[in-house]
C-alpha positions in Angstrom: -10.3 5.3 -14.4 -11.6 2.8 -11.9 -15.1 2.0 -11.9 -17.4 1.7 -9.1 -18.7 -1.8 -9.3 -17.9 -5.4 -8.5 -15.6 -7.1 -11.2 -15.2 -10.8 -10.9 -11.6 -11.8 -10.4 -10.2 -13.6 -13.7 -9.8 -17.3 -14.0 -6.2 -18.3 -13.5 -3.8 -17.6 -10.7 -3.4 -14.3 -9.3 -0.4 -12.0 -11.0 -0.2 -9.0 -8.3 -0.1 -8.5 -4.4 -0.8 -5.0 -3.7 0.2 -4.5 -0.1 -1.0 -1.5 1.8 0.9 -0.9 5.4 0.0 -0.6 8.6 -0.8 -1.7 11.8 -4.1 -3.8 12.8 -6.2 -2.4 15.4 -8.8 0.3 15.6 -5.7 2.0 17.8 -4.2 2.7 15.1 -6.8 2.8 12.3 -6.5 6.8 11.4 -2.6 7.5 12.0 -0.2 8.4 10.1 1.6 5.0 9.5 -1.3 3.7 8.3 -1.8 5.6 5.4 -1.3 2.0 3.1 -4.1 0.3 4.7 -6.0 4.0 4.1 -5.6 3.5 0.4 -5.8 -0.1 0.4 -9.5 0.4 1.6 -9.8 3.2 -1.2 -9.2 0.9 -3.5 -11.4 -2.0 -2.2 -14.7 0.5 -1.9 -13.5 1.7 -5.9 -14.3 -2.3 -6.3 -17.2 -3.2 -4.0 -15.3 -5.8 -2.4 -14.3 -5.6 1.3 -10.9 -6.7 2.5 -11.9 -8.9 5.4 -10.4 -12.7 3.9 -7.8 -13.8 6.3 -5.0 -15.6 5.0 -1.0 -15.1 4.6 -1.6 -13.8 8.5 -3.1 -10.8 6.4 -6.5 -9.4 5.4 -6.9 -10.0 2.0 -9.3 -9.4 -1.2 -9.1 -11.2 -4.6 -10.0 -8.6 -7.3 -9.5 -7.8 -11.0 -8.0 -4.8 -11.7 -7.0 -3.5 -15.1 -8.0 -7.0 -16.5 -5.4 -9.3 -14.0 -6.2 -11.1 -11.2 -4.4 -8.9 -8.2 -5.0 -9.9 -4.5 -5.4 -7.1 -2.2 -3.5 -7.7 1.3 -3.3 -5.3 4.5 -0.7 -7.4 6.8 -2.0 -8.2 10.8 1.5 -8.8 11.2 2.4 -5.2 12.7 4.5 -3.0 10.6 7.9 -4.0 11.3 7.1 -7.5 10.3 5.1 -7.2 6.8 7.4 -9.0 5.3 6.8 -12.0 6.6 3.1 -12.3 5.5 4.0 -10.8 1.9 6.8 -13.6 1.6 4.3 -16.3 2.4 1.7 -15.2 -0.7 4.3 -14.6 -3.0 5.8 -18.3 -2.7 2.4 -19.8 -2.4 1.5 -17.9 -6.1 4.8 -17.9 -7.0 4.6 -14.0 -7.9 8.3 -12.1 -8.4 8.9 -9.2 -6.4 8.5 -7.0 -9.6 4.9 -8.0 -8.9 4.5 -6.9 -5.8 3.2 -3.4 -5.2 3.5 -1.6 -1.9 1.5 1.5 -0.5 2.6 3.1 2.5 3.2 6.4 4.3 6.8 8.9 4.3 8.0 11.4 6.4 10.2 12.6 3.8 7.7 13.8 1.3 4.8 16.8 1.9 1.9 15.9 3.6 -0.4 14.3 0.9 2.2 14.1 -1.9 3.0 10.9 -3.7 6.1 9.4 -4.8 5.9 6.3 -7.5 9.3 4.4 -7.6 9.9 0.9 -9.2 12.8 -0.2 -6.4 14.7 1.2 -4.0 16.0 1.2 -0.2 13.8 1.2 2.6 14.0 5.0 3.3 14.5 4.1 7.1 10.9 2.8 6.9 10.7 -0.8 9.1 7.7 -2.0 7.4 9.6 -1.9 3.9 13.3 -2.5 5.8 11.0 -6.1 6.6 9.9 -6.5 3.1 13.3 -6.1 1.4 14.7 -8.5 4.3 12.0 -11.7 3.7 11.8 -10.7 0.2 15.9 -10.9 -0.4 15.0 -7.9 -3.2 13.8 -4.6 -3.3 12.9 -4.6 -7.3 9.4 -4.4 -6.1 7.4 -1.0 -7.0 6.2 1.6 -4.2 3.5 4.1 -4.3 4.5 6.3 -1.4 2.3 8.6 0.2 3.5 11.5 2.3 2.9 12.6 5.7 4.7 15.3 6.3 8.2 15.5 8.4 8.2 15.8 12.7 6.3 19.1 13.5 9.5 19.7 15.8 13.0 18.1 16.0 12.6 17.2 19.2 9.5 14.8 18.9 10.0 10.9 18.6 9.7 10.0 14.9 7.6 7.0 15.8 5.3 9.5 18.3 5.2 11.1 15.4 4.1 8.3 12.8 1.8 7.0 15.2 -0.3 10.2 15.8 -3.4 10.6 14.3 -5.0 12.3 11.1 -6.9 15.9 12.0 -10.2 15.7 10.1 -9.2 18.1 7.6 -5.9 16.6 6.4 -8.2 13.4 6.2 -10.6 15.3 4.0 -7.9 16.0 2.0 -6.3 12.8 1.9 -8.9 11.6 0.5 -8.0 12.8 -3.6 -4.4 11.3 -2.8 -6.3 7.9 -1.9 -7.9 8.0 -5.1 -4.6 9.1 -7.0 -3.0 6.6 -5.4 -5.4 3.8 -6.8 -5.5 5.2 -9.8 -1.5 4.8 -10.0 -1.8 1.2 -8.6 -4.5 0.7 -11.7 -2.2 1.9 -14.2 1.2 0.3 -12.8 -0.9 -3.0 -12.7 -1.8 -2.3 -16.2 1.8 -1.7 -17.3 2.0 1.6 -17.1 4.0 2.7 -14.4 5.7 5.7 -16.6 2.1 7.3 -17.0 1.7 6.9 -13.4 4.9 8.2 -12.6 4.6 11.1 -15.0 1.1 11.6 -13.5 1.7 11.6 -9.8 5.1 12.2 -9.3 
């Protein structure tokens, strides 16, 4: 399990990107597309570090986690171009899409369910539709989080994305957060068939 104090990041060059997405912006801080950055943040408090480094046109964090050197990054870009920043720190540290591990929200799974996957299609999500696009591969792993489908038919899906968290389904996101970077701990680790088998 993660421990609740400040490791120092090993010597040598980082090994993992762990991208949460979302948008930038207090605006948009508690909605429902942001649910990577959510987690992201999770993760960072687990570590007593605070993502606030900007580079890669990102937020970022250098940590260790499960004994690699992993740095933490929550895009500026806007969602429908994360793909950009994530392309630009995985040719600067030369780190293969297999190494790259994305946290983000879907409308296909129950609210506060999660869904570990090692590749895939974008699921109609833009932020990941950017990833696979700048990336030219979509071998890297996903935790996905859900959020629950449109409460209607009739409502926008990005109105929908875009609305906010009540304070109860926060509340309760909160064990999913922690699930979630518990999964990102043991997929870093190389155990993403325990974390699969976990949380899936």
């Amino acid at each position: 399990m993660l421990r609740f104090f400040k490791r120092k990041a090993p010597s040598g060059p980082p090994e993992y990107l762990i991208v949460g997405l979302g948008n930038p912006g207090s605006k948009y801080e508690f909605t429902r597309h942001n649910i990577g950055f959510l987690c992201l943040d999770k993760l960072a408090e687990s570590l007593n570090v605070k993502i606030d480094r900007i580079k890669f046109k990102s937020l970022t964090a250098d940590v260790n986690l499960s004994g690699r050197r992993c740095i933490l990054m929550k895009p500026q870009t806007y969602m429908n171009e994360s793909g950009q920043a994530v392309r630009e720190a995985a040719v600067f540290y030369k780190i293969p899409p297999q190494n790259i591990l994305i946290v983000f929200d879907d409308v296909s799974l129950p609210f506060a369910a999660l869904r570990i996957r090692r590749n895939g299609t974008d699921g109609g999500h833009n932020g990941v539709k950017s990833l696979i696009y700048h990336l030219k591969s979509d071998s890297f792993p996903r935790v996905k989080v859900g959020i629950g489908a449109k409460p209607h038919p009739q409502m926008q899906l990005m109105d929908w994305v875009l609305s906010s968290f009540s304070k109860d389904e926060l509340t309760e996101l909160k064990k999913t957060a922690a699930d979630a970077c518990h999964a990102l701990e043991l997929i870093v680790a190389g155990d993403t068939e325990k974390a699969m088998s976990l949380y899936n």
